[in-house]
C-alpha angles and dihedrals in degrees: 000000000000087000099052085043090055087044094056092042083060096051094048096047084052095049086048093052084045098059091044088050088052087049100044086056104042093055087050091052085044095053099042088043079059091048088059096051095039106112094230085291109151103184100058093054097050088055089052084052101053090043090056095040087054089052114040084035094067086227140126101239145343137201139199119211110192119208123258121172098314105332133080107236118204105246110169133344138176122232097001117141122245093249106063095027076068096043086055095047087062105041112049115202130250127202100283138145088223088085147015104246077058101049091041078056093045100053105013093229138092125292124200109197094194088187120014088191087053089047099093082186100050108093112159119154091212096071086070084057107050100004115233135181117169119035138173122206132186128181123241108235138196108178099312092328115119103215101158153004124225114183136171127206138189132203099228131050102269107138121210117258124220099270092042080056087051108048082051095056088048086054092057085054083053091052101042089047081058091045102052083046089050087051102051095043095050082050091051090048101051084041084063100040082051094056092041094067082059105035126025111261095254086074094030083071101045102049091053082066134074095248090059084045088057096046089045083064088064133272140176110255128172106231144162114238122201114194118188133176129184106249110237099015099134084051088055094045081054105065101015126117100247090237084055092048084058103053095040090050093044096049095052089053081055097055094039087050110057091040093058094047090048092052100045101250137137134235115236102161133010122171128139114314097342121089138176134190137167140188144222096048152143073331107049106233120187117228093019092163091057085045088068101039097060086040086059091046086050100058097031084071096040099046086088093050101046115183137216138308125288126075089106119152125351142193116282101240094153139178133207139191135085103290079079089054097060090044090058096051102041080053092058091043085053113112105219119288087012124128115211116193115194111228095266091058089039090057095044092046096037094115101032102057136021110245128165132208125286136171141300116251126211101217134175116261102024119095099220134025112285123230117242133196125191105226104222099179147337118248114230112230 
């Protein structure tokens, strides 16, 4: 009998480990499952972290410190009072064998504190505040980087065994996994706030994937291409005091800027007093011609009321062929505050504006006069 009891004792003591084993890997699939439909969110992963780790751990609590400058800054934890989580988010923690946090930072490897109150060297404040004894610590990793600290702790004196030290160590891959992602996400993201003050967002997006990649390299496109210049601006460089030059000429930037973000279009060419800006392209955009038209209408009526400082530099998308020379020209034929439409625009944009007749330009590079319309309005549908 005492055979078949121990027996069962055994059987019992392995389905227990089992079920631990199957928990213990259920919650590491779920978590990394998250990681993948995150987002790029750091903060709610590392939550989940420090909620699994409390658990499968078999601890009280557990915290993660993220690396800033020199110094480990608390960043989520699971069953820590109110108290302490408030003293560690104002004392970062340094490298230090007077905590964990500190000796994790020192060697980059994990640390087991078997007895905090047998540790002469272990000095931490915080214990007063939510009483430890045991703790496990292991260090968040990318490549050699040390770019955290998670760490469990429990109240009495329970030491981690091998495979407890293990399943840690497989939460900091997890982190780090999250904080690479974080990272490159965060890169991808201030790449394309720093193109959007050059291109409109629009264009900002499409070039951070693989299909704006593909039109950079060069492609054909039909566009529309609207060209403006200021009348009597060389007059006014003439006589003008250099500091007034520049705000008029910033401003302007300004105004020109906004309305052609605002109307989907895209800056070829800004200098001085000179801009150039198409449309349907690299983004498709419907009813393009009607895009510029109303652009040209826009800042036909804001040229007089110019704005503040601040659409400097931009990012060089550009188009060539000779649809920007006769925007160019029919820019320079143009009487101030006139708007002049080739034929082709006219015929894309004949029911959507009223326009009148011009003149024929002889134009270099085209081998008969080309018709020309002066747009008056937009009608509004």
């Amino acid at each position: 009998m005492t055979d078949l009891g121990s027996g069962d004792a055994r059987i019992r003591e392995l389905m227990r480990e089992l079920s631990e084993l199957r928990d213990r890997h259920e919650t590491v699939a779920r978590v990394f499952q998250d990681l993948a439909r995150s987002h790029m969110r750091l903060q709610p992963i590392l939550d989940q972290i420090a909620e699994a780790m409390t658990s499968l751990l078999r601890s009280e609590y557990s915290l993660i410190h993220l690396t800033e400058g020199e110094l480990l800054h608390f960043q989520a934890h699971a069953g820590v009072a109110a108290a302490a989580v408030e003293y560690e988010r104002l004392h970062p923690v340094g490298p230090g064998v007077e905590t964990l946090t500190g000796r994790v930072a020192l060697t980059k490897q994990p640390v087991h504190i078997r007895d905090a109150a047998a540790d002469a060297d272990y000095n931490f404040p915080v214990v007063k505040l939510a009483p430890v004894r045991t703790l496990l610590g292991a260090p968040v990793l990318i490549e050699d980087e040390l770019v955290g600290v998670m760490q469990v702790g429990r109240r009495d004196v329970r030491p981690f065994d091998d495979g407890e030290i293990e399943l840690i160590a497989t939460f900091a891959n997890q982190c780090a996994i999250a904080i690479g992602n974080a990272r490159l996400f965060e890169t991808v993201e201030r790449q394309r706030a720093h193109l959007e003050r050059f291109v409109s967002p629009e264009v900002a997006a499409l070039v951070s994937t693989k299909e704006g990649s593909r039109l950079l390299a060069g492609h054909r496109a039909y566009i529309s291409v609207a060209y403006f210049d200021l009348r009597g601006f060389t007059a006014f460089v003439e006589t003008a005091e250099p500091e007034e030059l520049i705000d008029v000429v910033r401003e302007y930037h300004e105004a020109a800027g906004q309305l052609v973000a605002a109307h989907k279009g895209t800056v070829e060419h800004f200098a001085d007093d000179g801009l150039m800006v198409f449309f349907n392209d690299p983004v498709p955009l419907p009813d393009h011609e009607l895009h510029a038209a109303k652009l040209a209408v826009a800042m036909r009526e804001r040229v007089g009321e110019l704005a503040q400082i601040g659409f400097e530099g931009r990012y060089d998308y550009g188009v060539l062929g000779p649809v920007t020379n006769l925007a160019a020209r029919l820019s320079d034929a143009a009487a101030a505050g006139q708007i002049l439409l080739s034929q082709r625009a006219f015929s894309a944009l004949e029911d959507s504006v009223e326009a009148q007749p011009a003149v024929q330009l002889e134009i270099k590079g085209f081998s008969r006069p080309v018709p020309v319309y002066e747009l008056l309005r937009v009608v509004e549908t």
